[in-house]
C-alpha positions as CSV (number, residue, x, y, z in Angstrom):
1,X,150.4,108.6,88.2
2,X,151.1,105.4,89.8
3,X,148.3,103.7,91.5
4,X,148.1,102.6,95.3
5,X,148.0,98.7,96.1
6,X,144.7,99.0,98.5
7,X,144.9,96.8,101.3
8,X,141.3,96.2,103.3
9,X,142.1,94.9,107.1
10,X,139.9,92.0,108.4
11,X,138.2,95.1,110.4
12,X,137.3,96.9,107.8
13,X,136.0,94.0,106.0
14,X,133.7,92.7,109.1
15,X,132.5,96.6,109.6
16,X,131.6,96.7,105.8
17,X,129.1,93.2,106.5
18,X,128.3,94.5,109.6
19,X,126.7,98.2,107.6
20,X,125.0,96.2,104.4
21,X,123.8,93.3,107.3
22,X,122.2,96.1,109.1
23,X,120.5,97.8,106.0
24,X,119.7,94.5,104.9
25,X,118.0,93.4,107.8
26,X,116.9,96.1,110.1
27,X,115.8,98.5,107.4
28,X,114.3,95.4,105.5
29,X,115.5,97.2,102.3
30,X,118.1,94.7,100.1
31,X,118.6,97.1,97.4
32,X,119.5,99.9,98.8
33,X,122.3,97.1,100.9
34,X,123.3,96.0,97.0
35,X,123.6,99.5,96.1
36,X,125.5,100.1,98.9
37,X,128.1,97.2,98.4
38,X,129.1,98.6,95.1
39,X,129.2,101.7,95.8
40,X,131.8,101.2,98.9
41,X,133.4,98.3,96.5
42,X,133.7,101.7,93.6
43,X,135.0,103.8,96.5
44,X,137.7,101.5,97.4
45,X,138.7,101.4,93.8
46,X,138.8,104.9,93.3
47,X,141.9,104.9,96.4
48,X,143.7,103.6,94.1
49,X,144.2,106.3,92.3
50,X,143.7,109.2,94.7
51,X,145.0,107.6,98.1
52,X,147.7,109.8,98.9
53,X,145.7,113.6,97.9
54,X,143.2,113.1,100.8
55,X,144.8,115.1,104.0
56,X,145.9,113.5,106.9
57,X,143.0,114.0,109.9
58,X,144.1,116.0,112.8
59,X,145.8,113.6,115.7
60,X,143.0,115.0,117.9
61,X,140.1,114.2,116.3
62,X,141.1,110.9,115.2
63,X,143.7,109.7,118.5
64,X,146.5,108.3,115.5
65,X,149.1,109.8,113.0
66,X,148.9,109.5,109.4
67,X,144.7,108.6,109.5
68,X,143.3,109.4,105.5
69,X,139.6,108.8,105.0
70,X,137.1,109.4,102.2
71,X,133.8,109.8,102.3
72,X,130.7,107.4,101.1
73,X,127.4,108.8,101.7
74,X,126.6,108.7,105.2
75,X,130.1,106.5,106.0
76,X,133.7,106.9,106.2
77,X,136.4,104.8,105.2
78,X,139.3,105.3,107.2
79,X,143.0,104.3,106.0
80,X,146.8,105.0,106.2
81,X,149.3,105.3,103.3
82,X,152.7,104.1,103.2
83,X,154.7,104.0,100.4
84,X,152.4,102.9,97.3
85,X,150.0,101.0,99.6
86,X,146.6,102.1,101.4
87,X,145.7,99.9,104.0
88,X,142.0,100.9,104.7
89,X,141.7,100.3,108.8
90,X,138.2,100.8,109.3
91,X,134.8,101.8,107.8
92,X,131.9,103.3,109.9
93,X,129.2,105.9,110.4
94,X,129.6,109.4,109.7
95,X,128.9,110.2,113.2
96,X,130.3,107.8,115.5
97,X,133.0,108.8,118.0
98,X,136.0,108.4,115.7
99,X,138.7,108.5,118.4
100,X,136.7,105.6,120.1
101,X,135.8,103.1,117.2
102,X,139.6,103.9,116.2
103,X,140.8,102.6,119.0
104,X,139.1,99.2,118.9
């Protein structure tokens, strides 16, 4: 099986500080942020290899065509495929509004 070239926009890369700042520094808890930052860094390498066997999200729930995410704990990373590349678009909390946030 060929493996995915996983691309991580400048979004995604500012919402990813933005979760392990907050851990960090409003739950005052810097492990749990480290553990966090590699397990999101494992997750991202695991697209790799299984990028295109997530299902595409229903247009309604996420306001776009072609939206993949996989799941991290209490997060979701959010990304599209095309061709042999996964450009992950956003990463965010479980329950935020996802049309919203995937709008901005």
């Amino acid at each position: 099986m060929d493996k995915y070239i996983v691309e991580v926009s400048k979004t995604a890369k500012n919402d990813l500080g933005n979760i392990i700042s907050y851990i960090r520094n409003s739950l005052f808890d810097d492990i749990i942020a480290d553990k966090y930052k590699i397990l999101f860094k494992q997750e991202l390498l695991n697209i790799e290899n299984i990028a295109g066997s997530m299902p595409v999200l229903d247009k309604n729930l996420t306001g776009h065509d072609n939206i993949r995410k996989i799941n991290v704990k209490n997060y979701v990373i959010f990304y599209i495929v095309n061709k042999n590349k996964a450009s992950i678009l956003r990463i965010s909390h479980a329950f935020m509004d996802w049309e919203k946030f995937l709008k901005e």
